[in-house]
C-alpha positions as CSV (number, residue, x, y, z in Angstrom):
1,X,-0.1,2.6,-23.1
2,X,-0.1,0.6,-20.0
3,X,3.1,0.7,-17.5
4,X,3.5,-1.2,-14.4
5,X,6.5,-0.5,-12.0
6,X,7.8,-2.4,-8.9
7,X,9.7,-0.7,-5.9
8,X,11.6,-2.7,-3.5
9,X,13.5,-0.8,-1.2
10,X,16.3,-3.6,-1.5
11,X,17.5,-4.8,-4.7
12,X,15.9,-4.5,-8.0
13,X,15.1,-8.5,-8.1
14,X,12.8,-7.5,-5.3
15,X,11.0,-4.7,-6.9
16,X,10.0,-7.4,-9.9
17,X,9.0,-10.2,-7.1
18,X,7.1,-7.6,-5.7
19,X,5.6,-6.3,-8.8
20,X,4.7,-10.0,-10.1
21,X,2.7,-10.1,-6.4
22,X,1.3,-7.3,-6.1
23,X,0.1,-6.7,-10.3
24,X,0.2,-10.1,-11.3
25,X,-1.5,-9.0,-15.0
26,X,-2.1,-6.5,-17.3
27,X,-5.7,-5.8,-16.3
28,X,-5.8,-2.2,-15.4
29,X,-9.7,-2.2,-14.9
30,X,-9.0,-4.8,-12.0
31,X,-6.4,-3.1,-10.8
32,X,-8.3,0.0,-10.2
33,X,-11.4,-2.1,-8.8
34,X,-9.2,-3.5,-6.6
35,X,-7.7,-0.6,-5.4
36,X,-10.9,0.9,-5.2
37,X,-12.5,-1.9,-2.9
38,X,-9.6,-1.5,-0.7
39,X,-10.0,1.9,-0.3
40,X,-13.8,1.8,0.5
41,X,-13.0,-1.1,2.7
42,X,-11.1,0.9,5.1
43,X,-13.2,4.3,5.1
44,X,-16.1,2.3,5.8
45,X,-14.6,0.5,8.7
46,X,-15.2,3.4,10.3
47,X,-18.0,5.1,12.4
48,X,-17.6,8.8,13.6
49,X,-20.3,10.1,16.2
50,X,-20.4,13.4,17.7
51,X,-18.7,15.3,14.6
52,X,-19.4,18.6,12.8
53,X,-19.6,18.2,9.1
54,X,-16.6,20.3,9.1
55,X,-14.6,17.8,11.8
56,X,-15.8,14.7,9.1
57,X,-14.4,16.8,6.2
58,X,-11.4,17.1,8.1
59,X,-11.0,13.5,9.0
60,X,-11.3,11.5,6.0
61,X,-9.3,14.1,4.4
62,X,-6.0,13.3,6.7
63,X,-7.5,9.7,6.2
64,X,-7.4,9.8,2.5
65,X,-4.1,11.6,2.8
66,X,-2.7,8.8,4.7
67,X,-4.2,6.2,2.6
68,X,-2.7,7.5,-1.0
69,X,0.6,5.7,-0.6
70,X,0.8,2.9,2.1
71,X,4.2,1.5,2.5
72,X,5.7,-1.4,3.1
73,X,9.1,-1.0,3.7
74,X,9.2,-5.3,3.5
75,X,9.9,-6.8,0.0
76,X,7.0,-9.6,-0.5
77,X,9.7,-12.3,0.5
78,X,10.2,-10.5,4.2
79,X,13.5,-8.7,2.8
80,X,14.4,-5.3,4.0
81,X,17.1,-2.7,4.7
82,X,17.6,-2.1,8.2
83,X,18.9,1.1,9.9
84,X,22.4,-0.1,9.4
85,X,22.1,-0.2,5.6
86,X,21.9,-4.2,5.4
87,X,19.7,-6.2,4.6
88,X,17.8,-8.3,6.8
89,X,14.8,-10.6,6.7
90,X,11.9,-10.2,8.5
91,X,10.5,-13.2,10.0
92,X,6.9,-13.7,11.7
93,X,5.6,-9.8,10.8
94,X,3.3,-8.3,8.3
């Protein structure tokens, strides 16, 4: 069984035009490549020098850590809720 979900942190319409962005199909193979490129993209973007083996297990711990759920708090159309509970539209940022 495959399920797919969406989260917008605005409206329910924006959790599907988010979800029809960001999982597009029912490939879960690509998915996960994707996802996986991603991932290896950004822990090979960096170089440590000078580390124990200890420090390096440390760092790309917190790194992974950090890494397992990026947010967005912008819906794919620039929609989000602002401090003051409305909703705004965020123009010229990513």
């Amino acid at each position: 069984m495959l399920v797919k979900s969406g989260i917008s942190f605005t409206s329910p319409a924006g959790a599907r035009k988010n979800l029809s962005y960001d999982i597009p199909g029912w490939d879960f193979d690509e998915v996960r490549k994707r996802g996986r490129a991603l991932s290896d993209d950004a822990l090979n973007s960096i170089e440590i020098e000078g580390a124990s083996d200890d420090e390096r297990k440390i760092f790309y711990t917190a790194m992974y850590h950090a890494m397992i759920d990026p947010r967005i708090i912008a819906d794919v159309d620039g929609n989000y809720t602002g401090a003051d509970g409305k909703i705004h539209t965020a123009d010229g940022y990513t």
